[in-house]
N, C-alpha and C positions, 0 to 999 in steps of 0.2 A: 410941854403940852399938859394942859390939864384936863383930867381924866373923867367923865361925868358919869359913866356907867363902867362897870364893873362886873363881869360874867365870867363867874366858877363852877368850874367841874366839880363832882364829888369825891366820887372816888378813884383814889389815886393820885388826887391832886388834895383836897383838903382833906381827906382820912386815908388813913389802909385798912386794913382787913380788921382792924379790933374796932371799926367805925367810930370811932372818940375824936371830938375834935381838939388841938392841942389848945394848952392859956393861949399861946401868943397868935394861933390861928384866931380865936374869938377876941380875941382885942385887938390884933392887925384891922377885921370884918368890923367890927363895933363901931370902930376908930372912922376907917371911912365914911361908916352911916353917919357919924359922928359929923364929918365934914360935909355930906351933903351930898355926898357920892350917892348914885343908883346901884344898890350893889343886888342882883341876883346869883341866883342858883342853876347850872344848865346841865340837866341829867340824861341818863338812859330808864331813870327811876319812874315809878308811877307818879303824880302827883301826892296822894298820901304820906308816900315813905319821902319825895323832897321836903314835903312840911315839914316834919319831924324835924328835920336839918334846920330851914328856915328860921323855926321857932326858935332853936337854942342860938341864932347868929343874931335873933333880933330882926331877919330880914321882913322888909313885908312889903317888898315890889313886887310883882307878878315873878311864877316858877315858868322855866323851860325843863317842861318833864317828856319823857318817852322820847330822846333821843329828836326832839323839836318837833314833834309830832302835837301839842299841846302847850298852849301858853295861859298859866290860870292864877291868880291872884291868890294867897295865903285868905282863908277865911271863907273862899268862895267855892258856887258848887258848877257854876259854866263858865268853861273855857272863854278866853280873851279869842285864844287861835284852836282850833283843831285841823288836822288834816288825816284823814284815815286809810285804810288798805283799802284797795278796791275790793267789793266780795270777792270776785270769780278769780281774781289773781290770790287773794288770801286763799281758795279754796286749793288752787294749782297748788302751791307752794307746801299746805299744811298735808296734802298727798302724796306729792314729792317726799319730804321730810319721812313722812312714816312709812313710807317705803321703803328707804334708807335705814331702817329701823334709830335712827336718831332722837332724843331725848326734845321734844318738843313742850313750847310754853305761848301762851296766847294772851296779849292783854286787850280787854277792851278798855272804853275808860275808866270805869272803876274797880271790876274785878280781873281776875288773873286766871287762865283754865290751863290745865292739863292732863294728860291721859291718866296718870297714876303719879303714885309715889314712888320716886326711884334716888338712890345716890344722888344723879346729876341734879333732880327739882330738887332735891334737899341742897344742894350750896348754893342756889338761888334762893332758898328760904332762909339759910343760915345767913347770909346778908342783910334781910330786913331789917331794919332800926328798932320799928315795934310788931315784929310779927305780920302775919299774912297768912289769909286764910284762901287755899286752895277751891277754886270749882273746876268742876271736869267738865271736859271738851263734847262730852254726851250732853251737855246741857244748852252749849249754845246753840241759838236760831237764827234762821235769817238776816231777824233784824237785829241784832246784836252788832254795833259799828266792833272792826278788827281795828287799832290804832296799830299794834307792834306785835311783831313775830319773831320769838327768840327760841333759838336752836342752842342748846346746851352738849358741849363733849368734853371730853379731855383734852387740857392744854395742848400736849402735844399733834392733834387734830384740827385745831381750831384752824389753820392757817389754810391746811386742804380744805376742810369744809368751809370755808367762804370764798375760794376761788371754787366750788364746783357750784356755790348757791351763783356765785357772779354768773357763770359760764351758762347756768337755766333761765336767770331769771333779768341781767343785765338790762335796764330798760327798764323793767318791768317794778323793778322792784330798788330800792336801796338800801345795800348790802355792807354791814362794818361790820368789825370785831370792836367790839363793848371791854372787852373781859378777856382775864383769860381762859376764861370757860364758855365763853359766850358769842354767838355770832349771830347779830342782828337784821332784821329786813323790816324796812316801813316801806312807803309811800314814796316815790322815787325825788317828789319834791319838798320832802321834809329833811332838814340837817339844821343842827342848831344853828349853825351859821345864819339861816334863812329864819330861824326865831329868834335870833339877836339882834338880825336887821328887822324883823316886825315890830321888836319891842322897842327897841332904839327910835324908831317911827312914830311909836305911840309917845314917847316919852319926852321927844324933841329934842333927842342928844343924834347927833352928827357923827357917822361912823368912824371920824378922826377920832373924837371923843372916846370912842369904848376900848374896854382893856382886857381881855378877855386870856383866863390861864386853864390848861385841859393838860391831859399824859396820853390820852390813847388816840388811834385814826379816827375814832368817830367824833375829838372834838374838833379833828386840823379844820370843816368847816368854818366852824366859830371864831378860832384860832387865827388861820387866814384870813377872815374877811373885820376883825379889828384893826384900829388904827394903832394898837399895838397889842400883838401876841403874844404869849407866855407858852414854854411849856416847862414842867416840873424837870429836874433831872432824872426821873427813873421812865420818862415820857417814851412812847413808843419811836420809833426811827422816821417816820412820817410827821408824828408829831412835834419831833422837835426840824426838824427842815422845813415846816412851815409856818415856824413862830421867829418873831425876829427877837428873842430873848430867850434864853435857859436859863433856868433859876436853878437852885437845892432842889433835892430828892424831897418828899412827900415826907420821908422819915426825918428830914433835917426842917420841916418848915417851910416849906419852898414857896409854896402860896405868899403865906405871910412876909417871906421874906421879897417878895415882887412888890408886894401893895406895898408895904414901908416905903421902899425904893423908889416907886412910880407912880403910887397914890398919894401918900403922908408924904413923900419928901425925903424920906430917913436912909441916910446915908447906910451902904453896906458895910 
């Protein structure tokens, strides 16, 4: 099968924690733009910080940012796709949350709010590619669209707190773990999955066609619903049981070493 689009995760599949992308990652990515492949980007990331990425791969098909909440083209300033919180469920949730006294974060589409400055928002700031400038949650209004609502704890939390976020808000809301510090809620019909098949649509490439590689549950979506799956080897337990391929760990290459394999042709 040849592969006409192309949808990668970021982190934890093409970077780790020191966000550098490898040579052989950016020549793997080069390589397919090279051949004519549709290669995006599919994050939990704002659009801003996907660019960043974008730009150094070369990419310049449309970004799936905020966890497919937003589908928006390098260069440009309105989304292809949006789909947002509803207010009065973003309002339930973000009162829930500080209740809980829990480390809360709120993105619209361009800026990012939260209460203060704590430990937990600083490793969501130490992430940034190029920096990110905090507004607080005193500032937004009404009409402010909520795209993503991200609950920040400690690793060893994250797992409780996204089964108590399912068990309030189930239905309501669409509930991952991102990270390991991180537990996500959008819009109960956003998952990249559903921005891979929008873009695929736009672009006239056939869901047999896409190839899509992620590590965590919030990309098994996307992951799932390609004509063929990846997930990294350091991929979550979910994500690799719903990819019909394991590749290397993120620290071995693992991306690149799929595309070589199942894009380029190059033998393992």
């Amino acid at each position: 099968m040849a592969y006409r689009l192309l949808a990668l995760d970021v982190d934890g599949t093409l970077v780790d924690r020191s966000l550098e992308l490898s040579p052989r990652t950016r020549q793997a990515v080069r390589r397919a733009i090279d051949a004519g492949v549709h290669v995006t980007l599919a994050s939990g990331r704002q659009f801003h910080q996907v660019e960043v990425f974008a730009r150094e791969l070369g990419i310049g098909e449309p970004l799936i940012c905020n966890q497919g909440a937003i589908v928006m083209a390098p260069g440009e300033t309105r989304p292809l796709y949006e789909c947002a919180v509803p207010r009065p469920v973003a309002n339930d949730f973000m009162a829930f949350v500080q209740r809980q006294g829990w480390d809360l974060c709120v993105y619209g589409r361009e800026h990012l709010y939260a209460h203060g400055m704590t430990p937990e928002v600083q490793v969501l700031l130490d992430l940034a590619p190029a920096g990110e400038t905090i507004h607080w949650l005193s500032e937004l209004d009404d009409s402010t669209e909520l795209i993503q609502l991200l609950v920040i704890v400690q690793p060893e939390r994250t797992a409780l707190v996204e089964r108590l976020l399912k068990a309030r808000f189930g239905g309501q809301l669409n509930i991952v773990q991102s990270f390991s510090h991180f537990v996500e809620a959008s819009n109960p019909a956003v998952s990249k999955g559903t921005a891979l098949a929008f873009l695929a649509g736009r672009l006239g490439v056939g869901q047999a066609e896409t190839m899509a590689i992620g590590d965590q549950d919030n990309d098994v979506p996307m992951v799932a619903w390609a004509g063929l799956g990846v997930a990294v080897g350091n991929a979550s337990v979910a994500c690799q049981a719903a990819a019909k391929v394991v590749t290397a760990d993120v620290s071995e290459d693992g991306a690149a070493v799929a595309i070589e394999q199942f894009v380029l042709g190059k033998a393992l």
